[in-house]
N, C-alpha and C positions, 0 to 999 in steps of 0.2 A: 471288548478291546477294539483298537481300529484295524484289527487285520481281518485279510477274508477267509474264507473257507475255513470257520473255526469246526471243531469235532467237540460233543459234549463228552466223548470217553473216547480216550484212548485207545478200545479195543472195538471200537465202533466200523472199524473194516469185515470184522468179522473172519472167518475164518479165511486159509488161504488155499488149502487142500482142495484137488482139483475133482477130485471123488463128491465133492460140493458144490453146490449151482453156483454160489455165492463166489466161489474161489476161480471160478471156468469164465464167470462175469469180469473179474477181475484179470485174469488169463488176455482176455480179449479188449480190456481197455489197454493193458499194458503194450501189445501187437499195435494198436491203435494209437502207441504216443500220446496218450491221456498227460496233461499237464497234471492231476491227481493222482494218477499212482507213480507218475516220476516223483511227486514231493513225497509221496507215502516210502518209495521203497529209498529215500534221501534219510526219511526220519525214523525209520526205523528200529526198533528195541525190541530183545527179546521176549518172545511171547509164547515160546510153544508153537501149537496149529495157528493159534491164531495170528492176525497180520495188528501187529499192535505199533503206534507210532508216538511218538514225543509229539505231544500236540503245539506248541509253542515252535518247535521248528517247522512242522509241517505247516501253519498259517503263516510264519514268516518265509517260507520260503514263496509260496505262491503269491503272497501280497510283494514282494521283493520281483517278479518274474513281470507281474502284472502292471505294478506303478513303472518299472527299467524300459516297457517295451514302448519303441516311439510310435506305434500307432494305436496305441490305445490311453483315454483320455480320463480321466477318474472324476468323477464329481459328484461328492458326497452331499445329496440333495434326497428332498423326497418327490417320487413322483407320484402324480395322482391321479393323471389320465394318460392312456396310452395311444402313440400318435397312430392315424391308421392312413397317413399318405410315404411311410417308409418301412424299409424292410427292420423288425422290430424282434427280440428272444424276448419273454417275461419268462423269470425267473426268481419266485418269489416268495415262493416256499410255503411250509405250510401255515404261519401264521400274516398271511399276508394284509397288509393296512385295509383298514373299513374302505376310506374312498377310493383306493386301489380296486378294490374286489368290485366294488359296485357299479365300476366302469368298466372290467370285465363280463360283466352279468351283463351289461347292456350289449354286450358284443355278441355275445354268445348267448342271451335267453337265460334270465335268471332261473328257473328250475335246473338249469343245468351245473350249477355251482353248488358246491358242498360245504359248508363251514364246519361241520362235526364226522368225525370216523366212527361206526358204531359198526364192528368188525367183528363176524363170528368167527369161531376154531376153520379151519381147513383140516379134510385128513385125506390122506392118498389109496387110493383103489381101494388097489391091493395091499393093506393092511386091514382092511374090513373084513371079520369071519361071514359072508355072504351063507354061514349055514343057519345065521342067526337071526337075520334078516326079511325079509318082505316087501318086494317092490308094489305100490299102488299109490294112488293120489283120493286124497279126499273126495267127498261125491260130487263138494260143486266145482271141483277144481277141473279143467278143461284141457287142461298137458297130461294126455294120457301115458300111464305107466313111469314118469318123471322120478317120482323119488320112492331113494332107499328108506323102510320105515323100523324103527329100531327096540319092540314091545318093551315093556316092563309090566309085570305084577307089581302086586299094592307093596307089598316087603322090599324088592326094588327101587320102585320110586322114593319111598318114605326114608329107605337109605342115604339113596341119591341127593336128597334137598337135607337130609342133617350134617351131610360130608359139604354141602353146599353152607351150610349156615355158616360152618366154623372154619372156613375156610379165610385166609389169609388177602388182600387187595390190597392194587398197588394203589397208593395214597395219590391224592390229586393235587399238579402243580396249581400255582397262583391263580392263573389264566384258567383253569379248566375248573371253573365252579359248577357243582354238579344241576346241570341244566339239562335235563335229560330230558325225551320226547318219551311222552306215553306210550306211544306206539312202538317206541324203542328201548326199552328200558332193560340194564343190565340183569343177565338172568339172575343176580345172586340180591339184586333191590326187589325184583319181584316175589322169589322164597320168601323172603322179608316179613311181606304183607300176609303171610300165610300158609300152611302146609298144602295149600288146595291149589293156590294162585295158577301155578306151573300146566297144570294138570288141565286147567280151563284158559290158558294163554298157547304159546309156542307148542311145550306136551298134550295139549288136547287130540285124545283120541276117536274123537266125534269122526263116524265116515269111515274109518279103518277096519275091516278088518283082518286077522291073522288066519293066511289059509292053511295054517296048522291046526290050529284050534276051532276056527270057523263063528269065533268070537272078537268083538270088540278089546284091546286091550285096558288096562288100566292106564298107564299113560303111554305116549309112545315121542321118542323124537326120530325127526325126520331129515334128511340129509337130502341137499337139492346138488344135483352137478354144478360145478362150475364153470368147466371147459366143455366144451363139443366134444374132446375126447373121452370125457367121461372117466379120465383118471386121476380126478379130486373133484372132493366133497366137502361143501358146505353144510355146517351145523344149524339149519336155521331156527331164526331168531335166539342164539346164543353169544350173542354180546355179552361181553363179561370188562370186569377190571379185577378178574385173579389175576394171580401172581400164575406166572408160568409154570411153576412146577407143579402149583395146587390144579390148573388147569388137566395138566395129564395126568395126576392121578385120579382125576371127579370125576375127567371124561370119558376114562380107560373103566369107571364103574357102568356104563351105558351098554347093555346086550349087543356084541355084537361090533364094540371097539374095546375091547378088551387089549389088542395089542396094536392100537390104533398110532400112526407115525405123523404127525402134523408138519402140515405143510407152511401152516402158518396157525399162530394161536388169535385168540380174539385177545379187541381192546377198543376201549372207547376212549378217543381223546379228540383236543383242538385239531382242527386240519382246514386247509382249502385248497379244492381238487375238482375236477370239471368230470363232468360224464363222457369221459375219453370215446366210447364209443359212437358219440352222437355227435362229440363238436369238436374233435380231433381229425387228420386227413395222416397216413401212415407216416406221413415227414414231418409231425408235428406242427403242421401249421393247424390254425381254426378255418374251420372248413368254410365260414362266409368271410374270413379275412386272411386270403392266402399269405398278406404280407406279415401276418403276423404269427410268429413260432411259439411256443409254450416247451418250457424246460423243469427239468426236474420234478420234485414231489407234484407239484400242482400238474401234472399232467396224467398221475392216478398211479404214482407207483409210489413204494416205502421203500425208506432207506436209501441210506449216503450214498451207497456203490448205483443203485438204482437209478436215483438220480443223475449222478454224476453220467450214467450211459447218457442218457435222455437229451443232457444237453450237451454229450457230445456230437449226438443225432442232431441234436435242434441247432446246434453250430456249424456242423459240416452242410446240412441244407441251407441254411440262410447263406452262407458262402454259395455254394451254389447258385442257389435263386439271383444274386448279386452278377455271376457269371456269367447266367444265361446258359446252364448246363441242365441236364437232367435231374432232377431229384431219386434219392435212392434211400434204401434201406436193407437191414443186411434179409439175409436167408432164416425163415424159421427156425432149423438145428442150430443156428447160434444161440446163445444170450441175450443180447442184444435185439435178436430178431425175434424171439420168443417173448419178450415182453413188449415189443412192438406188436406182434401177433395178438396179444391179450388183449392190450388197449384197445383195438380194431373189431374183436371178434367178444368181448368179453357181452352176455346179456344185459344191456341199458338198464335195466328193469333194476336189477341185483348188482349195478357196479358197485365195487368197493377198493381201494388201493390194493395191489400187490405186490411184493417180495418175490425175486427173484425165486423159482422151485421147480426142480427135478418134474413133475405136473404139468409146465407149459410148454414141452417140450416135444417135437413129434415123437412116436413112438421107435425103437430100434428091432426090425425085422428079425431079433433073437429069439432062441427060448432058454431054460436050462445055465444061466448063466448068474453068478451070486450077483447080489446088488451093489457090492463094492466095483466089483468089473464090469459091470451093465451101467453104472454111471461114468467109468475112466473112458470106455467105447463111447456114449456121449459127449464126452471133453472132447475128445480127440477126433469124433467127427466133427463136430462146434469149430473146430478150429482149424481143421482144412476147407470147413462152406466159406468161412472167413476170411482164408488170404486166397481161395477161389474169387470170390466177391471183393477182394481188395487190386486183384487186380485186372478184375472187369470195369472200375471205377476211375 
């Protein structure tokens, strides 16, 4: 249609429940006068937990806000090069034009630009039975003691890859013709090729062994951190196009994630997203072109709400920089600041998009306190660092 800010589903707010990162993100756009969640909580229909909206009103209203305001000028054009003598947002999203991208790349160093998502599971710490476990790295590997390693026997794996064969994928749109990189290849294409594949790919337990046993496993999968704080885990090389549900019950068969909480599931689809930690500056500008901001998905995060922060970030600085004010961003223990935190600190090496998640968040000086209250205590500090920081600004 010709309006903006369309949603493909309705329910694509996701939850609203503040016991949720997701819901605490949204918390803090709202305090923020987000033009987005004023039209979300405008369009509003009942939904349960979830923050469900009439999608038709909610793009009319913001196309309606956008076209009324006199200082903004609409011109439905395509553009192809981005100027680099003004202050500039790209906002582009994840399917953004060929000669769009390719004069990004020139900005910023074509390695640094992504055109495919090839995204393994996420799981959180402490859902890991650590009595099942075994920290070590392969022999030639040189990050000493790095990853968690997760044995299987032969009856294990052989399980593992038949739950894998018959297992359910989500079917691929138009655009995402399956072009997949060898090197990257969905764990359940690789089964495919064979009962062994796994086992001499990702599962290869060449270099490991279990100082229980004092033996080499049969296969083993290996989980690499993905914060500094080391409370999530990545499943490496577990790119998948399961279906979500089939994901947690495969995964939850792996020694060791048996009652495994995911922070984020794997998926491989179209995208275009820059290596936020190399060619991002924490105010989203590109780091060799301060005049230039980067918003939304293409700045390495998933999802609407996600987005939606990013270029609230990337708008309140380009205002600024316009001003001749300081540049800012908010405090870690928010939302907001937590996924700026990622973008910044995330290892280059292994970027890959993120969703907001309970994981990027510093830790809370408790012990002894259930998970539903040890996340409301995280809302709730989130949200006094927030108007602490809202009115230092």
């Amino acid at each position: 249609t010709e309006y903006f800010a369309e949603l493909v589903c309705s329910n694509s707010f996701r939850s609203k429940e503040l016991t949720k990162a997701i819901g605490l993100l949204k918390e803090e756009l709202k305090i923020l006068n987000s033009l987005i969640i004023e039209a979300a909580i405008k369009c509003e229909i009942p939904g349960g937990k979830a923050w469900v909206v009439d999608r038709e009103c909610f793009s009319k209203y913001i196309t309606k806000k956008l076209m009324e305001n006199p200082l903004i000028e609409v011109r439905r054009e395509e553009v192809n090069e981005i100027p680099r003598d003004k202050i500039v947002i790209v906002a582009t999203g994840p399917l953004t034009s060929e000669a769009l991208a390719q004069n990004l790349s020139q900005l910023i160093e074509t390695p640094f630009l992504h055109f495919y998502d090839a995204i393994s599971p996420i799981v959180y710490a402490d859902s890991i039975n650590w009595e099942k476990v075994f920290v070590a790295n392969r022999g030639e590997d040189s990050e000493e003691g790095v990853y968690i390693n997760c044995p299987m026997n032969k009856e294990e794996y052989e399980a593992f890859v038949e739950e894998l064969l018959k297992a359910e994928k989500v079917p691929l749109k138009p655009f995402e013709e399956p072009k997949y990189f060898e090197g990257c290849l969905p764990i359940e294409v690789m089964a495919e090729r064979g009962k062994d594949t796994l086992r001499f790919g990702p599962m290869k337990p060449t270099g490991l062994k279990d100082p229980r046993t004092g033996k080499e496993p049969y296969a083993v999968v290996q989980l690499r951190p993905e914060n500094k704080e080391k409370t999530l885990y990545n499943l490496v090389g577990f790119q998948t196009k399961l279906k979500y549900t089939e994901q947690e019950h495969i995964f939850r068969l792996i020694p060791g994630l048996e009652r495994a909480e995911f922070a984020r599931f794997g998926s491989i689809h179209r995208n275009t997203f820059v290596n936020a930690p190399l060619v991002l500056t924490p105010y989203l500008q590109l780091k060799k072109f301060p005049n230039i901001f980067l918003a939304g998905q293409i700045t390495g995060v998933e999802g609407y709400i996600e987005s939606t922060a990013m270029g609230f970030l990337a708008g309140l600085n380009a205002v600024r920089l316009i001003q001749g004010k300081k540049l800012v961003f908010p405090p870690p223990e928010t939302a907001l600041g937590a996924l700026i935190n990622y973008l910044q600190t995330a290892n280059p090496k292994y970027f890959q998009p993120m969703n907001i998640n309970w994981g990027l968040f510093p830790p809370l000086n408790i012990s002894r306190v259930s998970k539903k209250n040890k996340y409301l205590l995280l809302s709730q500090r989130a949200i006094e660092k927030l108007k602490e920081w809202l009115k230092e600004i």
